[in-house]
LOVEX-738644 format. One record per residue (C-alpha): residue in one letter; x negated, y negated, z; residue number from 0. Coordinates in nm, 4 decimals. Layout:
<pts>
- rest  xx  yy  zz  nr
- a  X  Y  Z  NUM
...
</pts>
This chain:
<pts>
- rest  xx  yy  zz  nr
- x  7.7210  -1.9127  -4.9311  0
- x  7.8967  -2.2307  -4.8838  1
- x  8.1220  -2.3283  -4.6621  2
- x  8.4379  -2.5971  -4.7001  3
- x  8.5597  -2.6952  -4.3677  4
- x  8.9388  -2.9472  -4.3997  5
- x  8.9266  -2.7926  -4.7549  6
- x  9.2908  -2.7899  -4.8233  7
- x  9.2964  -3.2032  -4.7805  8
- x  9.2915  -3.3897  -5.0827  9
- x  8.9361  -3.4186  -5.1241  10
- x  8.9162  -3.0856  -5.0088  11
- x  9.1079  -2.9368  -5.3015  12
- x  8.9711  -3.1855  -5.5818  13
- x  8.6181  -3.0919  -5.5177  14
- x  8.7412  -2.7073  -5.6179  15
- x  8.8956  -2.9043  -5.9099  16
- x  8.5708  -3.0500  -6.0363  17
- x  8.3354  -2.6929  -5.9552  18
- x  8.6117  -2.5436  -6.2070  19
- x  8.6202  -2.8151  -6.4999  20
- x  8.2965  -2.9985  -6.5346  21
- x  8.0454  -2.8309  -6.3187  22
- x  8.1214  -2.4943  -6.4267  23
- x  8.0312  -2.5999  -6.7558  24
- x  7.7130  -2.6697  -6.6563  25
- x  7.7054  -2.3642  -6.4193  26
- x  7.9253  -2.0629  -6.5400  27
- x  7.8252  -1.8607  -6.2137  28
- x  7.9440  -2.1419  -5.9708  29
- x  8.2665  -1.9510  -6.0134  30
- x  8.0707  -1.6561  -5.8591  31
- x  7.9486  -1.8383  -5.5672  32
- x  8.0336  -1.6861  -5.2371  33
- x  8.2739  -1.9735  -5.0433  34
- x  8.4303  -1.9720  -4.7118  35
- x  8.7566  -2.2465  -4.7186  36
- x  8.8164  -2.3389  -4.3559  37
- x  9.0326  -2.5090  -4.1468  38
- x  9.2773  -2.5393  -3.8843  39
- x  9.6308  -2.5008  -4.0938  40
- x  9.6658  -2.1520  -4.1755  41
- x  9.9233  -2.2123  -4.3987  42
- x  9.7652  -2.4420  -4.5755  43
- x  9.4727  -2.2715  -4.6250  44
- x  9.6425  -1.9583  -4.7489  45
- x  9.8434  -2.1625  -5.0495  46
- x  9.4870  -2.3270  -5.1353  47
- x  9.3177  -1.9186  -5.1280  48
- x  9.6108  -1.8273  -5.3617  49
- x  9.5897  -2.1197  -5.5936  50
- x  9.1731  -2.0833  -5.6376  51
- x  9.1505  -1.7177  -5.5890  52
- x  9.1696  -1.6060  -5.9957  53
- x  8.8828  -1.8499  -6.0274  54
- x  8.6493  -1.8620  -5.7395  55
- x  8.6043  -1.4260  -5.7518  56
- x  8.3895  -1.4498  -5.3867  57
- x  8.6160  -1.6748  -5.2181  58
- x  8.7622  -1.5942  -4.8322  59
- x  8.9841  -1.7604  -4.5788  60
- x  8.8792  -1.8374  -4.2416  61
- x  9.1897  -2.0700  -4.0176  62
- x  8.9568  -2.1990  -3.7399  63
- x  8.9951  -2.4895  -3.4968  64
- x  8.6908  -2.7462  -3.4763  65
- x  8.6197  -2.6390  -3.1093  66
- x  8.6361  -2.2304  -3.2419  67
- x  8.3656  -2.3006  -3.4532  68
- x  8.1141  -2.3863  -3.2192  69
- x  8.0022  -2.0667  -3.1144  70
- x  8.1095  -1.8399  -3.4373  71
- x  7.8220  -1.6526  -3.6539  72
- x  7.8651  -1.6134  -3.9757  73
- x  7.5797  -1.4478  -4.1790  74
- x  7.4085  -1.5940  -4.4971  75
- x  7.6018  -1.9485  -4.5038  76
- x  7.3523  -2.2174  -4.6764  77
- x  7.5384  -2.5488  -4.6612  78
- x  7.8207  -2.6804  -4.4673  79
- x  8.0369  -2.9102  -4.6374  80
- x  8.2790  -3.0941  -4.4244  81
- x  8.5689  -3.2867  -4.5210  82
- x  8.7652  -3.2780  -4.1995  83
- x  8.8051  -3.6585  -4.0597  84
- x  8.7819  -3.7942  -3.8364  85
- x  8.4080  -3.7166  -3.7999  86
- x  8.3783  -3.9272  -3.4922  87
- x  8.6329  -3.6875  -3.2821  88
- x  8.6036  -3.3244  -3.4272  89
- x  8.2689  -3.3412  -3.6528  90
- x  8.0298  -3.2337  -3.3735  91
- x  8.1529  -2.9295  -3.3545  92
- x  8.0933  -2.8542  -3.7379  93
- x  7.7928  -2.9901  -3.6931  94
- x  7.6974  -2.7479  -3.4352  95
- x  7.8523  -2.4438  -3.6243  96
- x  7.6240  -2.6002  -3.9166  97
- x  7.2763  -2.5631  -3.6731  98
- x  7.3686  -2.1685  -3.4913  99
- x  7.4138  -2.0743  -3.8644  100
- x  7.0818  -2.2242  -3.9831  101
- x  7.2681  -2.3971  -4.2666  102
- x  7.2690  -2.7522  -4.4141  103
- x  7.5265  -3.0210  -4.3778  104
- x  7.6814  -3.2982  -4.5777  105
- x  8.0181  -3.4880  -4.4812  106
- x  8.1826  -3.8133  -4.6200  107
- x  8.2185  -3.9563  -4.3178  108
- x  8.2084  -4.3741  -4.3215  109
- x  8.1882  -4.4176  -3.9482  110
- x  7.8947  -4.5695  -3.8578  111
- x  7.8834  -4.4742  -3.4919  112
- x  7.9238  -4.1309  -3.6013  113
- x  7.6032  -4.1709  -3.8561  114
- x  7.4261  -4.2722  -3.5192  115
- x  7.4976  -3.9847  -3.3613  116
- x  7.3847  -3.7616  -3.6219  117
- x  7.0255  -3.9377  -3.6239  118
- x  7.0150  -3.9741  -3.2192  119
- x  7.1650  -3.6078  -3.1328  120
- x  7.1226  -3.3423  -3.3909  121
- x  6.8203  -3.5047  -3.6730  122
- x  6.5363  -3.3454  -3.4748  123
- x  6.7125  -3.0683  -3.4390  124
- x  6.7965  -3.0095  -3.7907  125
- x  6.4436  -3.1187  -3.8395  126
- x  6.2677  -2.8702  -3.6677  127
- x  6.4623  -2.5545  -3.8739  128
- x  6.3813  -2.7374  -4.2053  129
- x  6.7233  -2.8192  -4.2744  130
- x  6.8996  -3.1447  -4.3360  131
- x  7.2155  -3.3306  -4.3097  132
- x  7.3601  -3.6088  -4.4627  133
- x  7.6564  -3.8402  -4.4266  134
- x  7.8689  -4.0062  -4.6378  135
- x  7.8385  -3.7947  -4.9363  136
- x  8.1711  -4.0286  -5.0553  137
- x  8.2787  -4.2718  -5.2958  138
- x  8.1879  -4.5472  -5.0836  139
- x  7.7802  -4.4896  -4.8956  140
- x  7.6989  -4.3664  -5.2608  141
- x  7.8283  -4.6921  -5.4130  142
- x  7.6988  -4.8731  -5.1644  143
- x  7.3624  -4.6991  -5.1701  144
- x  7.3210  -4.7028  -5.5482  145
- x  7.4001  -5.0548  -5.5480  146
- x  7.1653  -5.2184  -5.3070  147
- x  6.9031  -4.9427  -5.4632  148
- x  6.9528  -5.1405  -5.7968  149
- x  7.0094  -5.4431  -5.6360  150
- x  6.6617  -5.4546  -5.5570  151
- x  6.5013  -5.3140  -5.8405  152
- x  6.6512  -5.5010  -6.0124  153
- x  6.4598  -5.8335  -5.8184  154
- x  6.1685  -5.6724  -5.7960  155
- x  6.1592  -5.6662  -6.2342  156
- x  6.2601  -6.0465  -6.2193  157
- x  5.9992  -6.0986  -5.9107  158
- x  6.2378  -6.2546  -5.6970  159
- x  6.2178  -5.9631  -5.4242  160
- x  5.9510  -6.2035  -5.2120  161
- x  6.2486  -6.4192  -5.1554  162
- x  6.5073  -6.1453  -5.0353  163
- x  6.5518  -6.2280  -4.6537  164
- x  6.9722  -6.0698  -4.6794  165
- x  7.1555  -5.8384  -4.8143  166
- x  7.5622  -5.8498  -4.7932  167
- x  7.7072  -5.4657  -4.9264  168
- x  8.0528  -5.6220  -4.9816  169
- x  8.3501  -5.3758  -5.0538  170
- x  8.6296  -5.5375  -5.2343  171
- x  8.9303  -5.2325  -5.2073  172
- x  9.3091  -5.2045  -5.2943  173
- x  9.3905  -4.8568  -5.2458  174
- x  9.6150  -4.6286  -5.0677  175
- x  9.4560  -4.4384  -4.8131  176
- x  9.4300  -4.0811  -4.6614  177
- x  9.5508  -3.9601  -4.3562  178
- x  9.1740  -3.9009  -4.2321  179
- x  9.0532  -4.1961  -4.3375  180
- x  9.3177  -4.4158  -4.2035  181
- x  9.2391  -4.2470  -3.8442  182
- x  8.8322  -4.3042  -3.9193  183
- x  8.9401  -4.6424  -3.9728  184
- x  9.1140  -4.6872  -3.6557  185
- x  8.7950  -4.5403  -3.5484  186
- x  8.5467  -4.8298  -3.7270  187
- x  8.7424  -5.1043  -3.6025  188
- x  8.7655  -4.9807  -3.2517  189
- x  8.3861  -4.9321  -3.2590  190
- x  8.2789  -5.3057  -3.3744  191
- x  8.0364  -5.3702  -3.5691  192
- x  7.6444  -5.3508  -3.5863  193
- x  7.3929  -5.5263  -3.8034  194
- x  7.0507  -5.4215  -3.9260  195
- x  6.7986  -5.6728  -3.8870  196
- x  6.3887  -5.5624  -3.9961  197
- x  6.4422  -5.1654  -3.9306  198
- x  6.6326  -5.1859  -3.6333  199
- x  7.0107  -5.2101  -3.5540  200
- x  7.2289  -5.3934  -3.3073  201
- x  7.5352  -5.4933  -3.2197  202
- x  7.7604  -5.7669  -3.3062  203
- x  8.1036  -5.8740  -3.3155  204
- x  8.3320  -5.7432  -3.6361  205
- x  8.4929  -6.0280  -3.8624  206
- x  8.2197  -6.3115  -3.7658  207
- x  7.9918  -6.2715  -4.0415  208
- x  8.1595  -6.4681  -4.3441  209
- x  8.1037  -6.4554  -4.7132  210
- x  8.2273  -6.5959  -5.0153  211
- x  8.2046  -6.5422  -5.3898  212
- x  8.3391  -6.5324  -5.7359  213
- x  8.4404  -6.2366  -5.9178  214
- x  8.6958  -6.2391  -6.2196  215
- x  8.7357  -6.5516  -6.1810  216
- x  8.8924  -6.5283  -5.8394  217
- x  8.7512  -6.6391  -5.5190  218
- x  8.7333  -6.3963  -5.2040  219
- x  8.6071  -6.4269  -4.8688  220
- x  8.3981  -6.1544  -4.7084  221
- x  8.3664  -6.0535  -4.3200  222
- x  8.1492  -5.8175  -4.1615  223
- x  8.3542  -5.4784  -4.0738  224
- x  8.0713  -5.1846  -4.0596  225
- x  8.0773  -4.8479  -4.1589  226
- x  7.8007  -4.5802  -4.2326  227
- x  7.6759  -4.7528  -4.5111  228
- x  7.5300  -5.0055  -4.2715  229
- x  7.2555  -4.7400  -4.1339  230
- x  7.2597  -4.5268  -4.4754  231
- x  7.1987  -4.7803  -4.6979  232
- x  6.9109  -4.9506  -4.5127  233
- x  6.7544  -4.6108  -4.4910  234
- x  6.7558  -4.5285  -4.8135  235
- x  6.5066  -4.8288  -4.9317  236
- x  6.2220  -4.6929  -4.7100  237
- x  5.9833  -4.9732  -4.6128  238
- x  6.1739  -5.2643  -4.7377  239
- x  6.4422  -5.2291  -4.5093  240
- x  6.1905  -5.3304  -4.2451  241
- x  6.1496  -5.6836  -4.3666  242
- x  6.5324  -5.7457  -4.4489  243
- x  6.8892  -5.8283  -4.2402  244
- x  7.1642  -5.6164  -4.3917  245
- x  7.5424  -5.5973  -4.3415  246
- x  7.8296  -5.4599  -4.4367  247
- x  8.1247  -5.6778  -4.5397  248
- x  8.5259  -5.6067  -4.6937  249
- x  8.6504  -5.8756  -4.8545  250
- x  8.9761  -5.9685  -5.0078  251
- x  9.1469  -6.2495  -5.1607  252
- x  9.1339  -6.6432  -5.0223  253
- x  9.5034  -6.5896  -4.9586  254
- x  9.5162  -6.2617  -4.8407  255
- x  9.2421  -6.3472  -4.6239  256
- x  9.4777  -6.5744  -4.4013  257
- x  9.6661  -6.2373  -4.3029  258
- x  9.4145  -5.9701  -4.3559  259
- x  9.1505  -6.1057  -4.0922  260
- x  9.3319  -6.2072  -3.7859  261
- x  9.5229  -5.8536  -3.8502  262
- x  9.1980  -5.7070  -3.8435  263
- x  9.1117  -5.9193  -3.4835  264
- x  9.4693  -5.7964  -3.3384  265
- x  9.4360  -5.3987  -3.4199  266
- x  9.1225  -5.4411  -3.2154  267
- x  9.2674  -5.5524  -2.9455  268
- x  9.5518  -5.3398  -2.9421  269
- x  9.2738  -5.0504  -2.9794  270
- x  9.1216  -5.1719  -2.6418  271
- x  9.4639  -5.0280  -2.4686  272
- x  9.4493  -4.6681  -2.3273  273
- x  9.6180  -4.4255  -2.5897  274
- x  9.7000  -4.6602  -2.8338  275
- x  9.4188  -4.4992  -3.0525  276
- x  9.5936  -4.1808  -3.0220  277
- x  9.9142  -4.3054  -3.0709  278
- x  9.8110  -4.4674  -3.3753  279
- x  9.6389  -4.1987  -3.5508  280
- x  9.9281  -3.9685  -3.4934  281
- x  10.1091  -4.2212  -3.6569  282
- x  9.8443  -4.1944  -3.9952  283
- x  9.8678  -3.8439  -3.9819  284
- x  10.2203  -3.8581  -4.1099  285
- x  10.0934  -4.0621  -4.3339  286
- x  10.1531  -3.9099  -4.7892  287
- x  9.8208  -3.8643  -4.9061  288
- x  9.6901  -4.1467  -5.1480  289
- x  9.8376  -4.1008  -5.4931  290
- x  9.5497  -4.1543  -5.7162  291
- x  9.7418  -4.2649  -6.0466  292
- x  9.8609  -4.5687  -5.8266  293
- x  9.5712  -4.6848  -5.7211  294
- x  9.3552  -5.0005  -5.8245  295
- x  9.0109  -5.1244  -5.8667  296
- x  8.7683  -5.0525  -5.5809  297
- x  8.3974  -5.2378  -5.5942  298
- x  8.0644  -5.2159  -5.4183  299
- x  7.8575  -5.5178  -5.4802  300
- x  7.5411  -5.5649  -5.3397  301
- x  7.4387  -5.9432  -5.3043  302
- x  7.0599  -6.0615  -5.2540  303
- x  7.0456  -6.3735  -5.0190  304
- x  6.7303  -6.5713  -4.9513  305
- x  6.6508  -6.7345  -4.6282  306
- x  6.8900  -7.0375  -4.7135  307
- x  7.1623  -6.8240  -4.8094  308
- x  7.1482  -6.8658  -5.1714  309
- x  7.2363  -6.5595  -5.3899  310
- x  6.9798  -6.4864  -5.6089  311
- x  7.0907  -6.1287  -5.7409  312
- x  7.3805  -5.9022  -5.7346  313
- x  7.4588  -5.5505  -5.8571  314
- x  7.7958  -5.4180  -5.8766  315
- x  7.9943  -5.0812  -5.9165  316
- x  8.3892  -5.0083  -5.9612  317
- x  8.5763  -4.7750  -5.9583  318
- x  8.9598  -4.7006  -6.0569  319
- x  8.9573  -4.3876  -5.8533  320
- x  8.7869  -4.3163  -5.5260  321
- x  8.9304  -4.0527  -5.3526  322
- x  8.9191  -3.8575  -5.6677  323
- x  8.5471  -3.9464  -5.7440  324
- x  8.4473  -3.8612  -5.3236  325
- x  8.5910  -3.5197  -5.3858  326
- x  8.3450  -3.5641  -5.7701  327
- x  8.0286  -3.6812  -5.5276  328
- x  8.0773  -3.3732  -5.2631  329
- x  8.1026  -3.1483  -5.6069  330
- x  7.8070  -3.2797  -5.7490  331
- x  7.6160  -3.2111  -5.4096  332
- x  7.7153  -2.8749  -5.3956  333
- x  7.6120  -2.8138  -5.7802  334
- x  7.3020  -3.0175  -5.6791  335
- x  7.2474  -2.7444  -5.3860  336
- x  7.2814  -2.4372  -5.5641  337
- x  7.0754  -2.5430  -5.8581  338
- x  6.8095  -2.6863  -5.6115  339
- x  6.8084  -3.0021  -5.7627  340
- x  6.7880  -3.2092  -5.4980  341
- x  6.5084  -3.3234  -5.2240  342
- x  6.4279  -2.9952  -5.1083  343
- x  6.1286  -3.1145  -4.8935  344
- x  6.3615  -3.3079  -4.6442  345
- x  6.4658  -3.2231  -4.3636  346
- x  6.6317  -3.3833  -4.0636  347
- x  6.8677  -3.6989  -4.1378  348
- x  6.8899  -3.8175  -4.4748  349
- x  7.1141  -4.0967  -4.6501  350
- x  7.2660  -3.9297  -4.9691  351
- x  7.1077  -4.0851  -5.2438  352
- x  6.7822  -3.9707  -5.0732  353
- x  6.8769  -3.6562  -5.0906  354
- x  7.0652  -3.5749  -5.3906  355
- x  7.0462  -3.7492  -5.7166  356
- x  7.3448  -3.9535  -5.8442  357
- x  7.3818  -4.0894  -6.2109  358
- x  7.5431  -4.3852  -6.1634  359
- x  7.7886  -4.3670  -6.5330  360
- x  7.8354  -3.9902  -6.4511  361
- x  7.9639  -4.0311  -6.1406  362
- x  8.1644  -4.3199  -6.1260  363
- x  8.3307  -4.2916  -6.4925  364
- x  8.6916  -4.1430  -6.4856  365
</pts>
């Protein structure tokens, strides 16, 4: 049985979208598969039932706060998916409903404080019942992942990987975002930042860590604003991570740079005064969710420094869609589930890409 919890969001609903279409192509019984939508609208939750119920023949309806969840048994449930945001205030208690229930987990969460607390609190824990949980199972860690994956394949065949001292994941985005993930945001910047340096993390001031390149034939300028991807995708290259500094960066344009950054510096301030957070994300909340036709080009590029700071590789992904190809990720990880093809002999933490496999023209095509 799986489980959807925030399933009548907008990734919520497109993931049902994609198990219908392509996935159902590949699996005719996915349709059959026993699924619990959750969540703490009710009538939300009932117009999602009614619009999936003619396809999905096993599907029920359970209107649940976080917090009720904590302590609720449900038999036979074998992954948790949770799209609920933000992670960093409400996910624990999924989490938790995840490990009573002796079920798997997977979010796509990109709050790197709330990654931490998934390896420091619950990993062992998850560990020691054989289960595992992930994430970031989203449009951007699995960009990000894939990309500094190939990144450094991609040295090692050219035998440049002895000089790779750095590696900048740079996001370049211009999209419309979700309610959820304009409160995780508010969430990321009010955190800071944190760098990984030779297999451990610390942390360090957000917006201090410049970088600039060409792409298009523009110029942009880079500055270090972390999210999950800066403990996910470090993970994910096993041993090499140990002898490498890695950050996470967003960039934008030279011009837009002038305004973007020191707006970045002043939200963090304002962050810093008691309730503003809340006020703020009350403020997303009323927020339209992202129309996806209007969006534009989002990129992961993963750049190889060496110890001078020269780049000596990169490896890039885009994408015209990524809320819509989140919701296709999360899909493919439940398809990947219930045909056991992924990692089944971890357990505990695991970035994505560890855990499930992710065809990089599959995935990211429209």
């Amino acid at each position: 049985m799986i489980f959807v919890y925030g399933a009548y969001g907008f990734t919520g609903r497109k993931i049902f979208d994609f198990l219908s279409s392509e996935f159902s192509q590949k699996l005719p019984d996915i349709k059959k598969t026993h699924i619990i939508i959750s969540g703490r609208n009710k009538h939300l939750l009932e117009k999602l039932y009614n619009a999936l119920k003619d396809n999905f023949k096993n599907l029920a309806l359970l209107s649940a706060e976080p917090s009720d969840l904590k302590d609720m048994k449900i038999k036979d449930i074998k992954l948790v998916v949770n799209t609920a945001g933000p992670f960093s205030d409400f996910g624990h208690y999924v989490v938790e409903f995840a490990l009573l229930n002796n079920a798997n987990y997977i979010d796509c969460s990109g709050e790197w404080t709330w990654v931490q607390n998934l390896i420091s609190n619950y990993a062992e824990k998850f560990e020691e019942k054989k289960l595992f949980l992930s994430s970031g199972v989203a449009w951007e860690t699995v960009s990000g992942e894939l990309c500094t994956k190939k990144l450094v394949q991609k040295l090692q065949e050219e035998k440049k990987i002895s000089s790779l001292t750095r590696i900048f994941l740079v996001y370049l985005a211009e999209f419309n975002m979700s309610p959820g993930t304009l409160q995780s945001s508010l969430n990321i910047i009010k955190n800071g930042s944190i760098t990984w340096e030779n297999g451990q993390f610390r942390k360090v001031k957000s917006g201090v860590e410049r970088f600039s390149f060409e792409l298009y034939g523009k110029k942009f300028l880079a500055a270090n604003i972390s999210t999950s991807d800066v403990l996910n995708a470090p993970l994910s290259l096993g041993e090499i991570s140990k002898k490498i500094k890695f950050d996470v960066l967003f960039a934008t344009t030279y011009e837009r740079a002038k305004l973007f950054f020191p707006a970045i510096k002043f939200l963090s301030l304002i962050l810093k005064i008691p309730f503003a957070v809340s006020v703020l994300k009350r403020i997303a909340d009323r927020i339209p969710e992202p129309d996806e036709s209007k969006n534009r080009l989002a990129s992961a590029i993963a750049f190889g420094l060496d110890s001078n700071r020269n780049e000596i590789g990169r490896y890039e992904i885009h994408a015209k869609k990524p809320y819509y190809i989140t919701s296709k990720i999360l899909a493919h990880a439940i398809y990947g589930f219930l045909t056991d093809e992924y990692s089944k002999e971890k357990s505990g933490y695991q970035p994505p890409t560890s855990l499930f496999k992710f065809d990089e023209k599959q995935i990211f095509s429209e």
